[in-house]
N, C-alpha and C positions, 0 to 999 in steps of 0.2 A: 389603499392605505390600510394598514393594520391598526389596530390595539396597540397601547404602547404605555410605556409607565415614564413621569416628567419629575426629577429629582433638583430640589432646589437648590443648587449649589453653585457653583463652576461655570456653568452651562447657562445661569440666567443671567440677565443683565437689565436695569432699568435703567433710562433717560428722562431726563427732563429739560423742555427747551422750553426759555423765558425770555422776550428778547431778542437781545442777540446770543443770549447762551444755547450751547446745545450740546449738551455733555453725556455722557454717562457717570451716574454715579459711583464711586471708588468702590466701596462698602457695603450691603446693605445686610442688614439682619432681619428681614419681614419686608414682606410688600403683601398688600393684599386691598380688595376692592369690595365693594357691596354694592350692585344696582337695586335702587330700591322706586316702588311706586307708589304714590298717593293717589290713593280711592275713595272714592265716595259710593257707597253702599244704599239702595232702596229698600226701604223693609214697608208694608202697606201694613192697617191699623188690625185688619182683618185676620194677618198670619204672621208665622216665625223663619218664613223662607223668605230667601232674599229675591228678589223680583230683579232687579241690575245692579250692576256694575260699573264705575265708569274710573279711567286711570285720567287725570288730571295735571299730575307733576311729577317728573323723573328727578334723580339725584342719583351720584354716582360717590358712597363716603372711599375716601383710597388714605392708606393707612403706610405707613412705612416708617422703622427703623435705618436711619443712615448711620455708620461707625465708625467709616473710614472714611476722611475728604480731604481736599488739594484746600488748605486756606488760598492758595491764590488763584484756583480756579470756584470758590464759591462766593464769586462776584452773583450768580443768579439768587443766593438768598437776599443782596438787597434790593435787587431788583424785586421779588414778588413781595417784600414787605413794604415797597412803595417809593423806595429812593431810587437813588442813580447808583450804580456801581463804582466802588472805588477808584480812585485815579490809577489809571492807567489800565486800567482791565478794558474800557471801550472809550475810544477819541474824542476829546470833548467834552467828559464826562469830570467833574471833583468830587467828592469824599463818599463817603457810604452813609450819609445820614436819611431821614426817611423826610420825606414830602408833606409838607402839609397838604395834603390831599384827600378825597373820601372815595377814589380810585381804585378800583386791586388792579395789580397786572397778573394777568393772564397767564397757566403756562397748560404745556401737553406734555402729560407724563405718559410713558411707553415703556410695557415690559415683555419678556419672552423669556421661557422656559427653552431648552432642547430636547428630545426623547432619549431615552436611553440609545434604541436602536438608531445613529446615524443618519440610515435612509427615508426614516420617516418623518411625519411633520410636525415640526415646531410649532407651540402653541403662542400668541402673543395679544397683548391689548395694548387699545391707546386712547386714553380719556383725554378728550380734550376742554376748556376752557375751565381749568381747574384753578381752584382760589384758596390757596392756604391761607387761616381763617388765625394761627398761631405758629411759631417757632420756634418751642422750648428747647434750652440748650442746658444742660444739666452737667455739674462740673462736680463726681461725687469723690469721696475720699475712697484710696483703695479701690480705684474702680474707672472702666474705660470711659470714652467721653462720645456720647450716642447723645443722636437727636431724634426724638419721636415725631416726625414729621404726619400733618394731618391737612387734608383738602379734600375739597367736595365739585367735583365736575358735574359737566352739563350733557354729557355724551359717552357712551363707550362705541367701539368697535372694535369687536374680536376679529380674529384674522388668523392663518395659520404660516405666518412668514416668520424671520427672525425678525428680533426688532431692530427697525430702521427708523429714523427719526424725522417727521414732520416735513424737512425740508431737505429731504433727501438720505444720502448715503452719509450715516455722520460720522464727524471727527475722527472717534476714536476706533472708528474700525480700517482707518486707512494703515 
């Protein structure tokens, strides 16, 4: 495998499955992630070197502009803000209002670049049990209509495949 340069454009695609949703997002203007860890650090009374180390707590913040969406395929934002999805998006289900509930639902979001060179490999992630914590939806004058989407998962794993979705070969690449 070579070196290879991954340009965000065309080529990428992120997913988010909630549910029973498991789409690819239409849109996106920014996706980005940050693994970050919490330490706890030893210092003794004696010196100013650190004696240990210890990591305690992961968090994964995932940050993304959406721009472009299907209103009738974003039945998965009521689902992660805690209601059922509108009538008729899944069987059984009535209106899109939210749950009195202290619940999140769950989703795994998955993203993949491609390399410039074809025969080389695809870079990709997939956070899983990720909890949008808000869902600002900003309606501006003279100006497109973007959601800054923000969640915080419990897990990454990098991987060098395209992205595929959680429970298989998804939807939208058939």
């Amino acid at each position: 495998m070579a070196e290879d340069v991954y340009f965000g454009g065309a080529d990428a695609s992120v997913g988010v499955k909630v549910g029973s949703f498991d789409l690819e997002l239409c849109a996106i203007q920014g996706f980005s992630f940050n693994l970050e860890f919490q330490t706890n650090d030893l210092y003794g009374a004696n010196s100013i070197f650190l004696i240990a180390s210890a990591r305690y707590q992961q968090l994964v913040d995932i940050k993304m502009k959406l721009c472009c969406f299907n209103p009738a395929a974003a039945g998965w934002i009521a689902e992660v803000i805690g209601g059922d999805a509108p009538t008729g998006y899944v069987t059984g289900r009535t209106k899109g209002s939210i749950k009195d509930t202290s619940r999140y639902k769950k989703a795994v979001i998955s993203g993949s670049v491609k390399p410039s060179i074809a025969a080389n490999t695809p870079f990709a992630a997939t956070i899983s049990d990720a909890v949008f914590e808000q869902i600002p939806f900003n309606l501006e004058e003279n100006n497109w209509v973007a959601m800054d989407l923000s969640a915080t998962g419990s897990d990454l794993v990098l991987s060098n495949t395209a992205l595929v979705s959680p429970s298989g070969d998804p939807p939208w690449k058939a």
